[in-house]
C-alpha positions as CSV (number, residue, x, y, z in Angstrom):
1,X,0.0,0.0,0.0
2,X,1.5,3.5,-1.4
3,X,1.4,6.6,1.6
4,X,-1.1,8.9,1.0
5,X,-0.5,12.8,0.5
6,X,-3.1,15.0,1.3
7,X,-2.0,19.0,1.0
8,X,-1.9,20.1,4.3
9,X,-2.5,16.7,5.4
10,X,0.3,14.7,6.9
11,X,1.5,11.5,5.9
12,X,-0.8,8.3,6.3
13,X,-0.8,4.9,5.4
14,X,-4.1,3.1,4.9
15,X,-4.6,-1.1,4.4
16,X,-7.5,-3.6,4.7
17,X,-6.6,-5.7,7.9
18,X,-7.1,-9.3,8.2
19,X,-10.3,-8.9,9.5
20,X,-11.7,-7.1,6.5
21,X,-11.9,-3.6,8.2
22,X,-9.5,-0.4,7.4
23,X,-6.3,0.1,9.0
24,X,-4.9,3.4,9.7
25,X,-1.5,4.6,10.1
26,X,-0.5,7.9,10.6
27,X,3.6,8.5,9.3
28,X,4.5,9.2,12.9
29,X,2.1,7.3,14.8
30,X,0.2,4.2,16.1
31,X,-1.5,2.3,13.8
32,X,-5.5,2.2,14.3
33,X,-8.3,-0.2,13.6
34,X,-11.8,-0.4,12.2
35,X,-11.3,3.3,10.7
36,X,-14.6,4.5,9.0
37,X,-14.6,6.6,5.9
38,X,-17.2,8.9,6.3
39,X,-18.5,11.9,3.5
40,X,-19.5,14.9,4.2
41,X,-21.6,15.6,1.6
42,X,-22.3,12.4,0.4
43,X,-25.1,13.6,-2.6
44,X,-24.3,16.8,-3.3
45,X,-20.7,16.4,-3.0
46,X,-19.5,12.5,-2.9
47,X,-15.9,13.1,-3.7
48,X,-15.9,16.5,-1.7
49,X,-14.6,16.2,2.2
50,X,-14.1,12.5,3.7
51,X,-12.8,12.6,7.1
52,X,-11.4,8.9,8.7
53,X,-12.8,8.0,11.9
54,X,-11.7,5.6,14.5
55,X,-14.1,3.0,16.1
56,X,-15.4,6.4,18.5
57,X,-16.2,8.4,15.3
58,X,-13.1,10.8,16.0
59,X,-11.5,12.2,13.1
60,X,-7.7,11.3,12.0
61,X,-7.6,12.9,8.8
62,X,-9.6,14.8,6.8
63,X,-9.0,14.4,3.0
64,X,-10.3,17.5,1.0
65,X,-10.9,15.7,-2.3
66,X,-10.5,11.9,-3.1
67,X,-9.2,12.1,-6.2
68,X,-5.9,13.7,-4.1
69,X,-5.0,10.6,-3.2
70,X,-3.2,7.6,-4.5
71,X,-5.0,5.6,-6.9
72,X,-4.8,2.4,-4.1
73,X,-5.8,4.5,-0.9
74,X,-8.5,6.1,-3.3
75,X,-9.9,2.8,-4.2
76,X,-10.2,1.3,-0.8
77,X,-12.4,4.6,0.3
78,X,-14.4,4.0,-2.2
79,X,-14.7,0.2,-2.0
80,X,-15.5,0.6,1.8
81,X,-18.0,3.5,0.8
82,X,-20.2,2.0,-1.2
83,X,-20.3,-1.2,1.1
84,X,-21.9,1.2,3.8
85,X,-23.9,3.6,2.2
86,X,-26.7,2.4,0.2
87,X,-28.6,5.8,-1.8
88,X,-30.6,4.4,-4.6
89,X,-32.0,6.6,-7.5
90,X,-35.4,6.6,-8.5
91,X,-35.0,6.4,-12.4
92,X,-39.2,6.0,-12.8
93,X,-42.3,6.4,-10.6
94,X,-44.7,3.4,-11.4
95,X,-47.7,4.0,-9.8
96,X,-49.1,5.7,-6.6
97,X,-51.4,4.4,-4.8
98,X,-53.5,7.7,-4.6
99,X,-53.0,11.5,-4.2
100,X,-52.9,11.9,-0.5
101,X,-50.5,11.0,1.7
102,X,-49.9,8.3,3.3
103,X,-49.6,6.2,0.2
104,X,-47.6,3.5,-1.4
105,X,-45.5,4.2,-4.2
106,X,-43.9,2.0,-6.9
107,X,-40.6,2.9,-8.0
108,X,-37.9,1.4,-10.4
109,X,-34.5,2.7,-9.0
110,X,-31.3,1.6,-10.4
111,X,-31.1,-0.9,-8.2
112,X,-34.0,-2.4,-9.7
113,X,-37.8,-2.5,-8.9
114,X,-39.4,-1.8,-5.0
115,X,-42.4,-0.5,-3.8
116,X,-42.5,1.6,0.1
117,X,-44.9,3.6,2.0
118,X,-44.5,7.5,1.6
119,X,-46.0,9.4,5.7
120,X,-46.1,12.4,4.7
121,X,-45.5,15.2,1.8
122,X,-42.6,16.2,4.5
123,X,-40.8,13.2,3.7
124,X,-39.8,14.6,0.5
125,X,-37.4,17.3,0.4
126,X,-35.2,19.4,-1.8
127,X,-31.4,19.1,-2.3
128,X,-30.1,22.3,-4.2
129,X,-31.7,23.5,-7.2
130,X,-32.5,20.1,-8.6
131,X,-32.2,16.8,-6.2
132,X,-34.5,15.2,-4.1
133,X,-34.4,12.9,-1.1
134,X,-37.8,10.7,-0.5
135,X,-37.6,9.0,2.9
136,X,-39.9,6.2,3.1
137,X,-42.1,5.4,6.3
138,X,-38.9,3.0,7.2
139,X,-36.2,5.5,7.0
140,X,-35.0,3.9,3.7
141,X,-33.6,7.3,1.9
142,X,-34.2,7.5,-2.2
143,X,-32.8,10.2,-4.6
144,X,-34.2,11.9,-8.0
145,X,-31.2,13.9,-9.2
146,X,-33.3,15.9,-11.6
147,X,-37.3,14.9,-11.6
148,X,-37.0,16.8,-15.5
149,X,-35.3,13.9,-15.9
150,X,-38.4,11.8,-15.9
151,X,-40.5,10.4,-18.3
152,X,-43.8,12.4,-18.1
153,X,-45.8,10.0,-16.3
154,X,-43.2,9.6,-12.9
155,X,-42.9,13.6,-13.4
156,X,-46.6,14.0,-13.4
157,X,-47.3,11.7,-10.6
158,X,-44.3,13.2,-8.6
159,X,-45.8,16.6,-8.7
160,X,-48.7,16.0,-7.2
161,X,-46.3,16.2,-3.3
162,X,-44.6,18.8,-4.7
C-alpha cells in the first residue's frame, strides 16, 4: 500500500486488515483499527470532504478531495463507501397508490424495482436546485437527481407532493 499525500494533510498509510476492516496509520504514529470513511456531503458532493474516523467516530484525517489521493488508498475509500452507504436513484415512478398522503409508491430505481410507503408530503425534500431525497415510512432514503429527468408519467405523478 503506497502513503497517501493530502495538502496540508500529513503522511498516512491506509490497508485492509485481516479482518476485512481499514487500518490506519498515521507517518509518525500508532497504527488504528476499524477506521470508518465517512463523507460529508455524500449527494451533493461524494468526492468532496471525507474525514477517517476511529471505532469512536473521532477524526484522523480529513482528505479535502479523493481524487488527491493515491489511486490504491482512493480505491479502498471508495470500495469501503459503497459497502456502507446504500442511496438508490429513483429512475421511474410506477404507480401511486392515490393523491394523498400516506400512500404506497412504486418505483424502479437503479437498483431495480421496490415498492414503500411515503407518511407524509414532508418526507420529500429538496437538495439544491434540482435533487431530491424521498424517505420512506422506514427511513429507507431515495434520490431523483433531476425529476426533469423523468419520463412524463413519474414527473406528473411526482408533482402531485410537490
Amino acid at each position: 500500500m503506497s502513503l497517501a499525500v493530502v495538502p496540508s494533510v500529513p503522511l498516512f498509510r491506509l490497508d485492509r486488515g485481516a479482518d476485512g476492516r481499514l487500518v490506519f496509520t498515521p507517518a509518525d504514529g500508532e497504527s488504528v483499527h476499524g477506521v470508518v470513511p465517512v463523507r460529508a456531503f455524500p449527494v451533493t458532493g461524494p468526492d468532496d470532504g471525507v474525514a477517517l474516523v476511529d471505532a469512536e467516530g473521532r477524526e484522523l484525517v480529513w482528505i479535502e478531495r479523493l481524487d488527491g489521493l493515491p489511486a490504491t488508498v482512493r480505491a479502498l475509500v471508495e470500495e469501503t463507501l459503497a459497502e456502507r452507504e446504500f442511496l438508490p436513484e429513483i429512475v421511474r415512478i410506477v404507480s401511486v397508490s392515490h393523491d394523498e398522503t400516506p400512500c404506497e409508491w412504486v418505483v424502479e430505481t437503479d437498483r431495480g424495482r421496490t415498492a414503500f410507503r411515503l407518511e407524509g408530503e414532508d418526507d420529500i425534500r429538496r437538495l439544491g436546485a434540482t435533487m431530491l431525497l424521498v424517505t420512506d415510512a422506514a427511513g429507507v432514503e431515495y434520490l431523483v437527481r433531476n425529476p426533469l429527468t423523468l419520463d412524463a408519467t413519474s414527473r406528473r405523478l411526482l408533482d402531485r407532493f410537490l
